[in-house]
N, C-alpha and C positions, 0 to 999 in steps of 0.2 A: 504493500500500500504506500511505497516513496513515489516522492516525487523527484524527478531528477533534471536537473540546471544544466546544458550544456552553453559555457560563451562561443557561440561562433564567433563572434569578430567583435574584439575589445579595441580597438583604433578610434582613434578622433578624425575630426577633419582633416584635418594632414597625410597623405598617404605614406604608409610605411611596408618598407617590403616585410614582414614579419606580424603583419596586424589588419585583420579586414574592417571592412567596417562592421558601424553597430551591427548586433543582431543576435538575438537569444534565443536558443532552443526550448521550449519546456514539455517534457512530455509528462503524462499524468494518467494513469491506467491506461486505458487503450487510446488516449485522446494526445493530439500532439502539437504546438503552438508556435509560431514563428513571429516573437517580438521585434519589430522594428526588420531593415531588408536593406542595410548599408554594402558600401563594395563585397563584391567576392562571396556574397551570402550564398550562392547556389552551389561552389568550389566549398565553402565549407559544412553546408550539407549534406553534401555528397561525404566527406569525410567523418562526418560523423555516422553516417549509416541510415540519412535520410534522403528525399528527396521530394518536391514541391509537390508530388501527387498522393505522398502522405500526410500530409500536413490537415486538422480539421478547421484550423483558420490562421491567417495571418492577422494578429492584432500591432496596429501602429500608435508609439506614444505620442508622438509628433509629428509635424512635416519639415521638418529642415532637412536639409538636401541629404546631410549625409547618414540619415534616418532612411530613406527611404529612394536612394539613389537604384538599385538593382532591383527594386521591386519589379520594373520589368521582365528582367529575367527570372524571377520567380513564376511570374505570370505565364512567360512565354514556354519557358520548360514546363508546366504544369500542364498546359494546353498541348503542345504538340507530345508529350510523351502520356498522354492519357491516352487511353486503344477506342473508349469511346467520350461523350462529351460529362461533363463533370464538373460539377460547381466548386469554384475556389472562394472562399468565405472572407472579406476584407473588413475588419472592424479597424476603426481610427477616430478619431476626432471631427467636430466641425470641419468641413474644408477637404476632407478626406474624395468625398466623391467630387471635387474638382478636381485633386489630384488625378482621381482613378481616369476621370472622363478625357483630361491632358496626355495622360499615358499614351491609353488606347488607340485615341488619337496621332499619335508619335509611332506607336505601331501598322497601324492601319496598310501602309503599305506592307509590309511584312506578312502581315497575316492575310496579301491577298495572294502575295506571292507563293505562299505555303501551301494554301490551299489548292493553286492553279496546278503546283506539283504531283502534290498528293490527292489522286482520286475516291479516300476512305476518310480523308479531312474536311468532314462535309458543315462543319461547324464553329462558328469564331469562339474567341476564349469565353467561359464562361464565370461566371463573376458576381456576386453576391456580396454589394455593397452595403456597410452599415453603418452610417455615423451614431456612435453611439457619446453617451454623458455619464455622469455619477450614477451607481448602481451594479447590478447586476448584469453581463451583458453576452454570457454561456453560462448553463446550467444542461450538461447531458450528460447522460453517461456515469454517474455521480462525480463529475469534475465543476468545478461551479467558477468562474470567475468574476472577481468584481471590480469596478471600475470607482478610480476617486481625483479629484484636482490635484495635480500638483503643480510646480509653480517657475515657469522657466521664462517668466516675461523679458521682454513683448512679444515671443512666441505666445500663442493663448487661440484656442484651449490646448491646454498638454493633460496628459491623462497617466498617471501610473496604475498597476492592475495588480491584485493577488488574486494567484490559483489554488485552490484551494482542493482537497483528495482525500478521502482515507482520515480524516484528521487531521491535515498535515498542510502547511498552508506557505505559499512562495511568493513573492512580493517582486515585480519588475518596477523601479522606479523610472528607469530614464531619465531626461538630465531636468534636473531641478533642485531647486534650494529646499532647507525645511519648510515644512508647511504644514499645516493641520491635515489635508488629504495623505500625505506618506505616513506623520503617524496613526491616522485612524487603520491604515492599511497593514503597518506594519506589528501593528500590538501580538502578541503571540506569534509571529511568523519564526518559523524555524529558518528562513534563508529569505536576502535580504538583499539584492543586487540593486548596487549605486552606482551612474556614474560621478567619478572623483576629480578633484583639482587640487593643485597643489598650490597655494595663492604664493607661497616664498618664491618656488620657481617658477609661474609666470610674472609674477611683476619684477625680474629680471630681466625678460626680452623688451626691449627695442625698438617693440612694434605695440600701440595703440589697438590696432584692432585685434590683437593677441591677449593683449593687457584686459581688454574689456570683455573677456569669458569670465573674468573674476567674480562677475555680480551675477549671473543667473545659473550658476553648475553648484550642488555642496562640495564643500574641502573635502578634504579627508576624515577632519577634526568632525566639520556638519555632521557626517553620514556617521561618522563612527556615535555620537551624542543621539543622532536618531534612532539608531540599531539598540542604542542603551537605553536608552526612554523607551521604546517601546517594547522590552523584553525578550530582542529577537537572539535566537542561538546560534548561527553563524553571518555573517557578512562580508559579501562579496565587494572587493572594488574593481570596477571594471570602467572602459570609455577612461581611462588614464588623458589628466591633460597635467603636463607635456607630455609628450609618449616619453614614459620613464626609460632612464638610462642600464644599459643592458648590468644585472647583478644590483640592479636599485631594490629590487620588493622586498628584504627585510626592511629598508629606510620608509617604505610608506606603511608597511604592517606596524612596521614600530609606533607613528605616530596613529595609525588608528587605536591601537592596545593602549595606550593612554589614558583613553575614554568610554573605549568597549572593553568589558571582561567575558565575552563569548570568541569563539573560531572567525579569524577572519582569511581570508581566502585573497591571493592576490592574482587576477583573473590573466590568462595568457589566454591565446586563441584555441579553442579546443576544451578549455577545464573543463571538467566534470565537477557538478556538487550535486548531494542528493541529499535528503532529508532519512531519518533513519525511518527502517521499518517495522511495524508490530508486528 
């Protein structure tokens, strides 16, 4: 009855050869969930022993770019590697089905090319959009997830989610400061995935509009004070800004252990967390 946390791609904006973008696995009895769909999400799907025709929905925390840069390729692998036609489930925020409707759009040639190809491709992608808000927003299966604000202004609405199984409950934050929606979310959560910053090393760089991730991502320090108010037993940092320096994650474990007295997990591409099982 665990639930189990795979980071596909813990990178920021910045591309790095060693780090995809956002984008979290979560699988939960039979039910399987693709958070956020930054670079290289479909390459690290595949490595983890998925692939976008498994998936029962992709839920998005937000729309910035590098949230939701390769969702096309989720889309497009889904649809051509599905034998017949197959609904892929798209929950996100406000704004979300402009997104979807932009995409499409942006494929449209593609997908008429594919089709001209293939004579058994008789069907364009199929897509089951849902701008969802606070609450509830899957309940199948006995996997339930729930939806709350969190707070990454002037991005707005941003959404974080816990899934919840078995007893056992998992918290995707995406990038936001504390707030009242991450704690109400995160109260008993046995795993806790934040994106983090390090405010000493960016307001080192140089650059203004580097400098000014500092006010809407929590620190280290945030996330780790979140995970401890809210009683959570392990916490993930993951979406690293800077992209920490190779042999750094004892220096950011450290300063989360500070303030967190539970497991804190320092996310590379691929980890695995999982919640125990009964």
């Amino acid at each position: 009855m665990s639930i189990e946390v795979v980071l596909l791609g813990t990178g920021n904006p910045l591309p790095d050869a060693g780090r995809a973008g956002a984008a979290t696995l979560v699988r939960a009895g039979d039910r399987a969930f693709l958070f956020d769909a930054g670079r290289g999400v479909c390459m690290r799907l595949a490595a983890a022993g998925m692939l976008p025709m498994m998936l029962d929905a992709v839920i998005l925390t937000h729309l910035h770019s590098d949230h939701i840069c390769d969702l096309n390729d989720v889309v497009t692998t889904h649809w051509v590697m599905s034998p017949q036609p197959r609904t892929l489930r798209v929950l996100g925020p406000v704004g979300t089905r402009q997104v979807i409707d932009g995409m499409l759009a942006m494929l449209a040639l593609d997908v008429g090319y594919r089709r001209a190809h293939h004579a058994d491709l008789e069907w364009d992608p199929q897509l089951e959009v849902a701008e969802v808000g606070p609450g509830v927003v899957f309940d199948e299966g006995g996997v339930r997830v729930v939806a709350a604000p969190s707070d990454h202004r002037p991005v707005e609405p941003t959404l974080a989610f816990r899934v919840e199984h078995g007893g056992r409950a998992v918290v995707i934050a995406g990038d936001s400061v504390p707030c009242a929606g991450l704690d109400e979310l995160c109260a008993g959560a046995d795993i806790y995935v934040q994106t983090v910053l390090r405010e000493d090393l960016v307001a080192l760089v140089p650059a203004p509009r580097f400098r000014d991730t500092i006010d809407y991502h929590s620190t280290v320090e945030q996330a780790a004070r979140t995970a401890e108010r809210a009683g959570v037993s392990t916490l993930v940092l993951t979406h690293q800004i800077p992209t920490p320096a190779p042999g750094s994650a004892d220096e950011w474990v450290g300063i989360a252990s500070r303030v967190f007295g539970g497991a804190i997990v320092f996310a590379e591409d691929l980890t695995r967390v999982a919640t125990a099982s009964d």
